[in-house]
N, C-alpha and C positions, 0 to 999 in steps of 0.2 A: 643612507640606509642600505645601500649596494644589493640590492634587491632587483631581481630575474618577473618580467609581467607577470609569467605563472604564479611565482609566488604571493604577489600584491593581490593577484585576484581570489587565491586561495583564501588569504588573509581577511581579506575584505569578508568574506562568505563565511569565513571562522569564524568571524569577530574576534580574532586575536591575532598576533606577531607570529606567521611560520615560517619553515625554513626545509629546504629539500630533505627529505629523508623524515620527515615529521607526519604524522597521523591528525590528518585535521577531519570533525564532522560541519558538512557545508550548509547550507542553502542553496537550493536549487532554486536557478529565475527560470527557467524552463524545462520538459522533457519532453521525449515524442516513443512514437514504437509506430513501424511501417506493418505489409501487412503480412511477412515473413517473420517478423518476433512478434506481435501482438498478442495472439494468441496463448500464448505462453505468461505476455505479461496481466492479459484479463485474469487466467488460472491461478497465479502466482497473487496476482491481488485479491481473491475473494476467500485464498487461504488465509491471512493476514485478518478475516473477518472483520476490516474495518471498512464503515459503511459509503465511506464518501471521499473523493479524492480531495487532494490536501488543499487546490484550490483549481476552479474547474478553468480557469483562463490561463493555466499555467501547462497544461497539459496537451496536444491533441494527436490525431492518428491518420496515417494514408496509406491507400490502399494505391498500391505504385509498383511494386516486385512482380503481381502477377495480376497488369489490369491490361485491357479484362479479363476476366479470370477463363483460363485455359482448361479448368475441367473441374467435375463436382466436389472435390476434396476443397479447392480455394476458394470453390462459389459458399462452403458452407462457414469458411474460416471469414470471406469477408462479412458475411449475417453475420457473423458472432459478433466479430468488429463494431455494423454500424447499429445491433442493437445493444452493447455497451455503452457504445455511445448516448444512444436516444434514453438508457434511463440514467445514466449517469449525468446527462445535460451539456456533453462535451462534445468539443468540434472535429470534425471528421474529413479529411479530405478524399471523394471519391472519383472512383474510375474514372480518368481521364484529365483530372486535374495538375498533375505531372509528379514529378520524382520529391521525397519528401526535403533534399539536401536544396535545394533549387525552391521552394515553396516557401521555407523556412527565412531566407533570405528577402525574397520580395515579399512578402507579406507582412516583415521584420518583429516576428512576437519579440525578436533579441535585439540587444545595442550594445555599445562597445562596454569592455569590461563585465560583461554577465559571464556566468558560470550553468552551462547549459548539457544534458545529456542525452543520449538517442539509443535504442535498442538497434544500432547499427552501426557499425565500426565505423561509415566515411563522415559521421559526426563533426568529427574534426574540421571538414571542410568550414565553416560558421570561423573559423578563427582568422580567414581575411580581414573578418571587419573588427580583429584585436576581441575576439570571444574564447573565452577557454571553456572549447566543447570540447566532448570527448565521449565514445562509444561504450557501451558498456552490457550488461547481459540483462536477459528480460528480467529476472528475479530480484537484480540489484534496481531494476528500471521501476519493477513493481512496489519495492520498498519506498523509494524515494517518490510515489504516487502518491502512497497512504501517509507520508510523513511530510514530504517537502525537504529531504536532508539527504544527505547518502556522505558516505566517510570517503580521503582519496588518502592516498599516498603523495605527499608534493614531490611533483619529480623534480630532479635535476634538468637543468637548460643548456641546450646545445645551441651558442649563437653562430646564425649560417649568415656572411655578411656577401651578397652577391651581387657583384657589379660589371660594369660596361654597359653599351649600348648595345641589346639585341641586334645580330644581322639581319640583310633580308629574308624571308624565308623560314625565322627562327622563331619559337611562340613560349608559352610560358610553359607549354604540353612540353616544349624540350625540355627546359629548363628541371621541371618538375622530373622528367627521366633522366634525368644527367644526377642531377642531386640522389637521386634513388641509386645511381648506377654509384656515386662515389662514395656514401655514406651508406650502402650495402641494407637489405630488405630487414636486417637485423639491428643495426647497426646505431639506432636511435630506441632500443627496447627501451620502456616504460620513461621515456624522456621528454621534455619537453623541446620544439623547435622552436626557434626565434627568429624570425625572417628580418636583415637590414639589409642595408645597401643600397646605392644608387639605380643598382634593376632592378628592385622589389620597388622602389619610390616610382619610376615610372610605368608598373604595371597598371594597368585600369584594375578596378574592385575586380568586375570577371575573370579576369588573368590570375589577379592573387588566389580568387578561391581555387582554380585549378591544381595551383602547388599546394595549398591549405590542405584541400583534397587528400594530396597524394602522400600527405605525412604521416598516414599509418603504415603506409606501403614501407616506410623505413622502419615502421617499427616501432614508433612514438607515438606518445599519449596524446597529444596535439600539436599543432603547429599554428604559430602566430603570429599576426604582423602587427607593428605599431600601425596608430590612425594619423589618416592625414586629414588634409583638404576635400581627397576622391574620397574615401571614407566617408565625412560629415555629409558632404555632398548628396551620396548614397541615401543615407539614410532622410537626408532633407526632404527628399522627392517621396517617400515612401511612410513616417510616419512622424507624429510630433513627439513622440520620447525623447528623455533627455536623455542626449550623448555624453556619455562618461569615458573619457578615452583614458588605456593605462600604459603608463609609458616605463619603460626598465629603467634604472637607477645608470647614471652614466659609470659608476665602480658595480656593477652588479657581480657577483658572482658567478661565474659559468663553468660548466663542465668539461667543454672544449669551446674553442672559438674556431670554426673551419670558414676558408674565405677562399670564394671562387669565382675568377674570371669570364662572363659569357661574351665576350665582345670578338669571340672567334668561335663560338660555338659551332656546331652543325645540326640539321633535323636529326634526331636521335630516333631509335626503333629499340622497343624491349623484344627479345626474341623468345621463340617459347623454350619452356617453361616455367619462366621467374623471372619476377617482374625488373629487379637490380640486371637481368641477362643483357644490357645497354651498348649499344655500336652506334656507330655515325651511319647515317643512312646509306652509305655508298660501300656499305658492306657486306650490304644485303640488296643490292640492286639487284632487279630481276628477276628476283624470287616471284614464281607463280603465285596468283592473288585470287580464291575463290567467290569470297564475299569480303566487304566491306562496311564498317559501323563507323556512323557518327554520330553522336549524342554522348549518355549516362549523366550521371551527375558530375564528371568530371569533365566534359565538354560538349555538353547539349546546349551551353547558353547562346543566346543570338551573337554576340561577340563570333561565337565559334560556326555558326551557322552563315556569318558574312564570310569568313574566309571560305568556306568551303565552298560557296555561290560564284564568286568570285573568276575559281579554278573551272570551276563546272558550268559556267553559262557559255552557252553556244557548244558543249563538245557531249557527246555520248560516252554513256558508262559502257566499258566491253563488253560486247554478249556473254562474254563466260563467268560477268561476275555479279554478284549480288549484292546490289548498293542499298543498304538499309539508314535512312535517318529520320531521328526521333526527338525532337525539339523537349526540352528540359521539364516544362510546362504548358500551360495553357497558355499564358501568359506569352511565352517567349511565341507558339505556333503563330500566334496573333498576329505577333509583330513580323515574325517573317514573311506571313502571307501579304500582310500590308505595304510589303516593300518588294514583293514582287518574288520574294525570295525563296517559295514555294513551287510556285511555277517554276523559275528555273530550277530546281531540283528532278520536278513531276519530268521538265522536257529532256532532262538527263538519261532518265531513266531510274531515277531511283524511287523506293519506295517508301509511305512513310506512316510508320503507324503510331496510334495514340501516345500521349507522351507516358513516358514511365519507364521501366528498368525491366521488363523484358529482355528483352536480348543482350541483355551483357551478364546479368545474373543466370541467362539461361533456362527461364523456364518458356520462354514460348517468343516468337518474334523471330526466328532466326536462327533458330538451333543447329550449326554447321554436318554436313554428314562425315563419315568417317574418313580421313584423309585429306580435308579439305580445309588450306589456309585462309585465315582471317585477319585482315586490319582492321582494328579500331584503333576509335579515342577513348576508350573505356581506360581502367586504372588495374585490371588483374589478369592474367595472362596463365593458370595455373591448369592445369590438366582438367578437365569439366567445367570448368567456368560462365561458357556458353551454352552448356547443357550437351556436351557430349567431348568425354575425355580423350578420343580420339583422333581429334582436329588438332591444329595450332593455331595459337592465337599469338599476332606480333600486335603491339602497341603504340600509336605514335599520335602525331599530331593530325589537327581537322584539316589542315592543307595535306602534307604527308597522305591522309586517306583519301584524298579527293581525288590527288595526282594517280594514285596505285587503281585507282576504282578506274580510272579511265584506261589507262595503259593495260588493265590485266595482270600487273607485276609491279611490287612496290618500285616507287619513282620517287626523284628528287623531286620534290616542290616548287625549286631554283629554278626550273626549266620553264616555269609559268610567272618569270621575274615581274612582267609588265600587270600580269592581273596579281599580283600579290602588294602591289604597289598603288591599287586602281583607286 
């Protein structure tokens, strides 16, 4: 058939045979809208004058960009939210519940081979577990409400075949920057990724969504992994839907085949301001560190919250800097407090506020002042990002930010060999 997953799954959702560069009308198995496009997409559906969404378990909404809400323009955006919800009969996830990319997953409305869309661009992330998600705009989000369909363009596939064994010290947050830094913030426009390779097989599900995450950051319409073992596994724990796993055609067609080495990697840092701006950490050693982020939807999960515990138990964050983390969900705060892993955070010195996307989207949590650099694990580093164009923002991994928090100036990771190994 030589057929690329994107395609098969486009296909499948067509009900017919497509092929890159083709105009297919789909089926949507899910959508969402957080509480940054929502509004937009209530307005957008009641113009449509159609009375009822296309099916109410196929749909829902979170309130996660600005919870809790930061001031009365968002207090009135999230009312609007949860009373569309209450007469529409649909499920809403509120304040405090955590980031919608992170919710979406453990809760799993989706399974392997769905075709899922989000009124927000890190959509994509859902494609660890082999989903062809993808972001898309509130009006297109509103259509596919009233209808259950929305039309795509099947992109072309870029297979990325990525192997070795991670070093120490190296996490899939590098991985994920290194791939942005070689295949350029452009570089994958309206394309689809395909993740193979011997270190995409040995990521845990958490690790894959991080790169999954970061595949708009290049540019592309999604990025995906075949399903494994960890995959089924995943979803075993979490619900009884059938797992429909889609595998690419061993002749598949592809656009490029790009194949890269990580088995001598280093901690990577994106510098400001653009997120492809990628150096090996020891090229930015020492750079002054005002504050520090660890969480968003790109590395808030507890996977990323043990490494950071790890670095940070028994040492103090520098006085000069401000150590913020933000656990992905509810779900993830739970489990970290229950492993102790709060605490040591609390005894660090850092702070931790309700889960959600705050402080990386910049509307409240951590807004840096003017002149003042930032490390996170967050996925965008662009002039405002954090709510004030003034700052910089360098990007790296949950170890990477743990070591810099403490030091006061980004740090290798490597230097805390024995807790990275713990």
């Amino acid at each position: 058939m030589r057929k690329t997953i994107a395609e098969k799954i486009l296909g499948a959702h067509a009900q017919k045979e497509v092929r890159s560069g083709d105009i297919a009308i789909c089926d949507i198995d899910f959508c969402l809208g957080q509480d940054g496009t929502s509004s937009i997409i209530i307005d957008s559906f009641k113009k449509l004058q159609t009375e009822n969404v296309f099916e109410k378990s196929k749909f829902c909404m979170f309130i996660d960009h600005s919870a809790p809400s930061p001031n009365t323009g968002v207090s009135a955006i999230h009312t609007k939210m949860r009373n569309f919800a209450k007469e529409k009969d649909l499920r809403i996830f509120d304040v405090g519940c955590g980031i919608c990319h992170q919710l979406m997953v453990e809760d799993t409305f989706i399974t392997c081979g769905d075709l899922v869309i989000g009124a927000d661009s890190h959509t994509c992330t859902y494609g660890a577990l082999n989903i062809f998600s993808t972001g898309v705009g509130s009006t297109d989000l509103a259509v596919a409400l009233a209808s259950g369909k929305n039309w795509f363009k099947v992109p072309e596939t870029i297979k990325v075949v990525i192997s070795g064994k991670l070093p120490l010290g190296v996490y899939s947050k590098d991985v994920a920057l290194f791939l942005v830094k070689s295949i350029t913030s452009q570089g994958a426009n309206y394309k689809a990724l395909e993740f193979h390779g011997d270190t995409a097989k040995r990521l845990s599900v958490e690790a894959r969504l991080t790169i999954a995450n970061m595949a708009v950051e290049m540019g592309a319409k999604c990025g995906i992994f075949e399903a494994d073992k960890k995959v089924f596994d995943w979803f075993k724990k979490r619900t009884k839907k059938r797992v429909n796993p889609v595998f690419a055609d061993e002749q598949a067609v592809y656009e490029d085949v790009k194949e890269f080495d990580m088995s001598t990697l280093t901690p990577q840092v994106a510098k400001p301001h653009a997120v492809d701006n990628v150096v090996s950490v020891e090229d930015v050693l020492g750079t002054r560190i005002d504050e520090a982020l660890i969480g968003t939807c790109t590395n808030g999960r507890l996977e990323d919250l043990q490494v950071a515990a790890r670095i940070l138990k028994g040492k103090k964050v520098d006085s000069k800097v401000k150590l913020i983390i933000c656990p992905a969900s509810r779900e993830v705060f739970l489990e970290a407090a229950k492993k102790g892993i709060i605490e040591i955070f609390i005894e660090s010195g850092a702070v931790i506020p309700a889960p959600g996307c705050g402080p990386c989207v910049g509307t409240h949590n951590g807004v840096p002042a003017d002149g003042e650099n930032v490390i996170s694990t967050a996925n965008r580093n662009f002039k405002g990002r954090m709510g004030n164009p003034n700052a910089n923002i360098f990007l790296a991994s949950p170890a990477t930010v743990a070591a810099s928090a403490i030091a006061g100036k980004i740090t290798d990771p490597r230097i805390f060999s024995k807790r990275l190994t713990a």
